[in-house]
N, C-alpha and C positions, 0 to 999 in steps of 0.2 A: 508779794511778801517783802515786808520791808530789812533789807542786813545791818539794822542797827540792834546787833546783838549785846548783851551787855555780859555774858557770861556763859558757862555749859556746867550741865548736871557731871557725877565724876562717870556716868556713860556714854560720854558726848554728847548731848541732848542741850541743842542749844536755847538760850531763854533771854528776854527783855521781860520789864515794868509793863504794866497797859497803864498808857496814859491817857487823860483828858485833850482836849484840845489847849489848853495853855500848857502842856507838856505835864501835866500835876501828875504822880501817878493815884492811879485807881485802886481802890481800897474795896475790900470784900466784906462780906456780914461779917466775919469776925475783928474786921478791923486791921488789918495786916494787909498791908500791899499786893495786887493781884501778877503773876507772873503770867508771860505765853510763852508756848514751847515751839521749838521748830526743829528742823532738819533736814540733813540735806549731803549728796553724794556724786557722783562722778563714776555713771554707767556706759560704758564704750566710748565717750568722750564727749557725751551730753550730760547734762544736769539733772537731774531727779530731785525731787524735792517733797518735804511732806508737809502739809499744810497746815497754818499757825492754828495754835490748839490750849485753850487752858488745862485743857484734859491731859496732861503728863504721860499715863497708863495709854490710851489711844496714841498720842505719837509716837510713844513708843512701840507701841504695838505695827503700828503700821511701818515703823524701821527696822523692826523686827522679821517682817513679811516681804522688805526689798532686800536686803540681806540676806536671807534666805532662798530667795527666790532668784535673784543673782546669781547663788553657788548653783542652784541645780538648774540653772538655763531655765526658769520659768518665768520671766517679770513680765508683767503684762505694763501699760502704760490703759491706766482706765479709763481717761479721757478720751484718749484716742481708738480704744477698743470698741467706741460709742458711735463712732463713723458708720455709716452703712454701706455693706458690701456694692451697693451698684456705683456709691460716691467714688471708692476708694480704688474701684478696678477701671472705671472712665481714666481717671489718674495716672494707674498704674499700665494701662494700652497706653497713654499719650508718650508716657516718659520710655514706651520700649521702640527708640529711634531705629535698633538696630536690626528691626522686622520687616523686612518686604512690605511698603504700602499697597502691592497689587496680588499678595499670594496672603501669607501666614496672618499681617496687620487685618486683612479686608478678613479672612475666614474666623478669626479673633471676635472680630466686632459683630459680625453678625451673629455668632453663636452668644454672646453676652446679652446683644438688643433681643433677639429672638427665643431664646430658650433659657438663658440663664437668671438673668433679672428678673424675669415675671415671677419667677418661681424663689427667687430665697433676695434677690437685690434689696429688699426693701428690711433686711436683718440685719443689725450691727454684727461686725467682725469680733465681739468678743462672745454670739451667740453661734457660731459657726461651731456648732459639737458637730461629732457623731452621729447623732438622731437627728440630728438636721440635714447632714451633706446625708445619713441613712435613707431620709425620706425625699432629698431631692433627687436619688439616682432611681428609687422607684417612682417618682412621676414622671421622669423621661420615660424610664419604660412603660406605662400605663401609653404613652405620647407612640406611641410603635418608635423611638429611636433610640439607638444604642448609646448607653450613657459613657460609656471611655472615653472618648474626645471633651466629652463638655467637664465631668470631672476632674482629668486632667490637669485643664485648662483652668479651673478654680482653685485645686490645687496649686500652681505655678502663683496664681495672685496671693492666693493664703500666705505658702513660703515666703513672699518676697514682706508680707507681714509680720509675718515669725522672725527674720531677718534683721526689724526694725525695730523689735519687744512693741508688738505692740498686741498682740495673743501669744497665747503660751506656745512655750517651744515644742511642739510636738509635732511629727509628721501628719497631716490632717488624711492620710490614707489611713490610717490606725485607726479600725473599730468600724471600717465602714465595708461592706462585702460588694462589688464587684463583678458583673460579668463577665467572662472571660473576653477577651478579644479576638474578633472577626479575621479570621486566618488572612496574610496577603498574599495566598500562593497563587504564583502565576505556573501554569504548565508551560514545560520547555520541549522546544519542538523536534521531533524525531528526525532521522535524516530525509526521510520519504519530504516529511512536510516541510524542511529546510529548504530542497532542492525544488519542490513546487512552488513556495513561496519567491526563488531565484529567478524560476523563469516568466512565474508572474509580473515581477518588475521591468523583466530585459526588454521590454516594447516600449518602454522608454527610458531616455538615457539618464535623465536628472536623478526618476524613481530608481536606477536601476544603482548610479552614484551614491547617493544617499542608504539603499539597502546594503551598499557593501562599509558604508561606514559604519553605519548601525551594529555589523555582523563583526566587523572588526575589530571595534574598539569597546561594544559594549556601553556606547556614549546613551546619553538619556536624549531622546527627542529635540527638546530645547537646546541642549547642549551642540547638536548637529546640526540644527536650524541659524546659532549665532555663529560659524567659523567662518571665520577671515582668513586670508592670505597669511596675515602676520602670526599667524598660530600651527603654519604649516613647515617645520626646519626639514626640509629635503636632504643637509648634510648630515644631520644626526640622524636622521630620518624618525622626525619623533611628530606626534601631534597635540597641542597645548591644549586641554581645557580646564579650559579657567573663566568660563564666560554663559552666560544666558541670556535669551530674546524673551525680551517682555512686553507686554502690551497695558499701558494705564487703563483704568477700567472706566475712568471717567472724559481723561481729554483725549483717547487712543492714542494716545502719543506712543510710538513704538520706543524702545528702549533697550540697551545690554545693561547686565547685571550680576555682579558677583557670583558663584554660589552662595547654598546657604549655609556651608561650613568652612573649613579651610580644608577638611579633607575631600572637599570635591576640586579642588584645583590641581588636575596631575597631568603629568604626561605619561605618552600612552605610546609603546613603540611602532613604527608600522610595519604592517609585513608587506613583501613585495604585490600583494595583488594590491591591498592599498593605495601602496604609493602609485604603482600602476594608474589606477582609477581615479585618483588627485588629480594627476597630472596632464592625464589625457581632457580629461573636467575643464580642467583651467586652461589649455590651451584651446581647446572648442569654444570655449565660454569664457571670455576675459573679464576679468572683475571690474567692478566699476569703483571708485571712491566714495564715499559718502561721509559726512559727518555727523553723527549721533549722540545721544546724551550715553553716558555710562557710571550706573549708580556701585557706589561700593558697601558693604554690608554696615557699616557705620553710618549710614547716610548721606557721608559724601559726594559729591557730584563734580563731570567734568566733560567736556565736550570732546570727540576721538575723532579721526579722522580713518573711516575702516575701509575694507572690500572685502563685501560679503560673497561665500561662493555659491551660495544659493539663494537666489530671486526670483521674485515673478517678472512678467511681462512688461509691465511698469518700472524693473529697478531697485522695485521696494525690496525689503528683507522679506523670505518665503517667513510666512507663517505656519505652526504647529496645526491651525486650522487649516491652511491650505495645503501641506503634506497630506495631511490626515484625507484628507477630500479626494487627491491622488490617488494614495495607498488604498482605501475603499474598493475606488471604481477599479484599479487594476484586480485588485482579490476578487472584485463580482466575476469580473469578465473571465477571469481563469479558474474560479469556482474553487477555492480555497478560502480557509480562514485564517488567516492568521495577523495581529498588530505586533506594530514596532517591538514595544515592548519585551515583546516573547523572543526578541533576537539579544536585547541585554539578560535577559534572563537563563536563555540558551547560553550563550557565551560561560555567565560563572555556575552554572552546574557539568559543561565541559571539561573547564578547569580544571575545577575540584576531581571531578575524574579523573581525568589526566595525570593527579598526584602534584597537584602544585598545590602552594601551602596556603591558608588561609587567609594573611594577613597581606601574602602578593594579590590575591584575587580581591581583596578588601580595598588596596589601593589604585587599581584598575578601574573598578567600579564607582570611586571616591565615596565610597562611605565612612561615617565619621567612627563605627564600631563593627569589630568584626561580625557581632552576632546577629546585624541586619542582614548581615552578607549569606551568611548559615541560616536562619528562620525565612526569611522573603526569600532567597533567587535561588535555593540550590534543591534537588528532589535526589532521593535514592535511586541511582541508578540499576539496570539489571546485572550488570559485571562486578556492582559491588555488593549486591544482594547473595551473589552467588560466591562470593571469594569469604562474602562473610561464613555463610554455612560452614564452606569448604574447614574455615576457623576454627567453628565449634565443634566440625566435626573433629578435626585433630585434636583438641583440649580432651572431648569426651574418650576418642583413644589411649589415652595417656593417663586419664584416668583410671580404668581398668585396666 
């Protein structure tokens, strides 16, 4: 549209002559010179603009509709609302640099190529109502999978649309129902199956190192798989994590890796059995050096120079698969059940017992919100089932 404006209506409604090609202007049936209208604004710090119009009433109108639509956070950009959802989320995966390419990136794109797309990708985003995300969470479930993860997940691309005006401002969860979501409780292990799970390990020394990390610090798998030397301070007596072992899914390139928050990076204090079991570790088992890639959650990269304290035969970094393969055959052999997991898990329902406060056990655990800490890892215990009565029973005395 061209800004050789000659003038504005007294609404601001701006206007030029229509001219001919020798600049002559353009004259109408009644013989009076023909005007075009235009307009134009400055929304979040782009340009908006309405499109040249002899219709006066129409551009008006439609300045009428960005104006308006401005105040109440609803401006759509209609061009852009014309993009099709599987266009604009290829896109919008490419530009999220600061996702794990082997965890969150890779489980992203598969759930897009494989369940999302077929089913709504091929709808422009300014068709994404209600009765649409309504009907694409009941065709997962037709599909036997639970639709929270994938909707979510389209949710999060929507928003970052909504973000951009380029559909209306509205939370895209609004009008759409929902199945509840698949509980994440893990059962926390009793003392019986604590101590069985203990001497399960003790026939050997690495498994038996590694269970008292687990039990200690409440660390996640990964997180006990990547420790280094330099994350072990013996004077403060504290242990750093701040770190993950990862494996590329394509060139196996083993690798360390941020968390995936800033509240997983904490330190963790030790208790004397701990530090005990560190150090006997390291002196039986001298670290080696190694130099490996270490990715940071921005996608920076840089090369380290580590000593891992748990290795295979080879040197390499123990892998989660190769614990895991460990832990198994000792559980067969002692005829108990019990995974890693259920020892972080155990740890923050102890806690909480114990009367320590929620937001210490939140940081322990590095979660990024208390309420993961409270819904996933904590169960009602029997001594607080029973203090609780003990509770009610005194209110209800008191009452009468």
């Amino acid at each position: 549209m061209a800004d050789n404006w000659e003038g504005k209506t007294a609404d601001g409604i701006s206007w030029r002559y229509k001219r001919n090609r020798k600049g002559e202007k353009a004259k109408g049936a009644n013989g009076r010179p023909v005007k075009v209208y235009g307009w134009r604004t400055t929304l979040e710090g782009k340009e908006v603009r309405v499109k040249p119009s002899e219709d006066l009433e129409a551009v008006r109108a439609e300045r009428d509709r960005i104006r308006t639509s401005r105040r109440e956070g609803t401006y759509v950009d209609r061009k852009k609302g014309a993009v099709l959802f599987k266009d604009y989320a290829a896109k919008w995966l490419e530009s999220k640099t600061d996702i794990d390419p082997d965890s969150s990136h890779r489980t992203y794109r598969s759930r897009l190529n494989h369940s999302i797309c077929p089913l709504i990708g091929d709808k422009p985003l300014s068709r994404m109502t209600p009765e649409v995300l309504q009907d694409f969470v009941t065709d997962l479930q037709k599909q036997g999978k639970h639709p929270a993860p994938y909707f979510t997940l389209v949710c999060m691309i929507l928003r970052d649309a909504i973000a951009k005006d380029i559909i209306l401002r509205k939370d895209p969860k609004i009008g759409v129902i929902t199945p509840p979501k698949k509980e994440r409780k893990v059962r926390s292990l009793s003392k019986a199956e604590f101590e069985a799970a203990e001497r399960a390990m003790a026939a050997d020394v690495k498994l038996r190192t590694i269970f008292t990390v687990l039990a200690e610090t409440g660390a996640r798998i990964s997180e006990v798989m990547s420790l280094c030397v330099d994350q072990i301070d013996e004077v403060n007596g504290e242990v750093t994590l701040n770190r993950q072992l990862a494996k590329h899914h394509e060139t196996k390139e083993i690798y360390l890796k941020e968390p995936k928050s800033k509240a997983g990076s904490r330190k963790i204090l030790m208790s004397e059995t701990l530090a005990q079991a560190l150090k006997k570790w390291v002196e039986e088992n001298p670290p080696v050096s190694r130099v490996i890639r270490f990715r940071r959650r921005n996608g920076e990269e840089e090369m380290r120079a580590v000593c891992f304290l748990f290795t295979r035969a080879d040197e390499a970094p123990m892998l989660r698969d190769d614990m895991a393969h460990l832990w198994r055959r000792a559980c067969r052999k002692a005829e108990v059940n019990v995974t890693p997991h259920q020892l972080r898990h155990t740890i923050a329902t102890f806690l909480i017992g114990d009367g320590i406060d929620v937001k210490t056990v939140q940081s322990v655990l590095g979660h990024s919100r208390s309420s993961i800490t409270l819904d996933t890892y904590t169960d009602p215990t029997e001594e607080g089932r029973q203090a609780a009565q003990q509770s009610l029973n005194r209110r209800r005395i008191r009452a009468v």
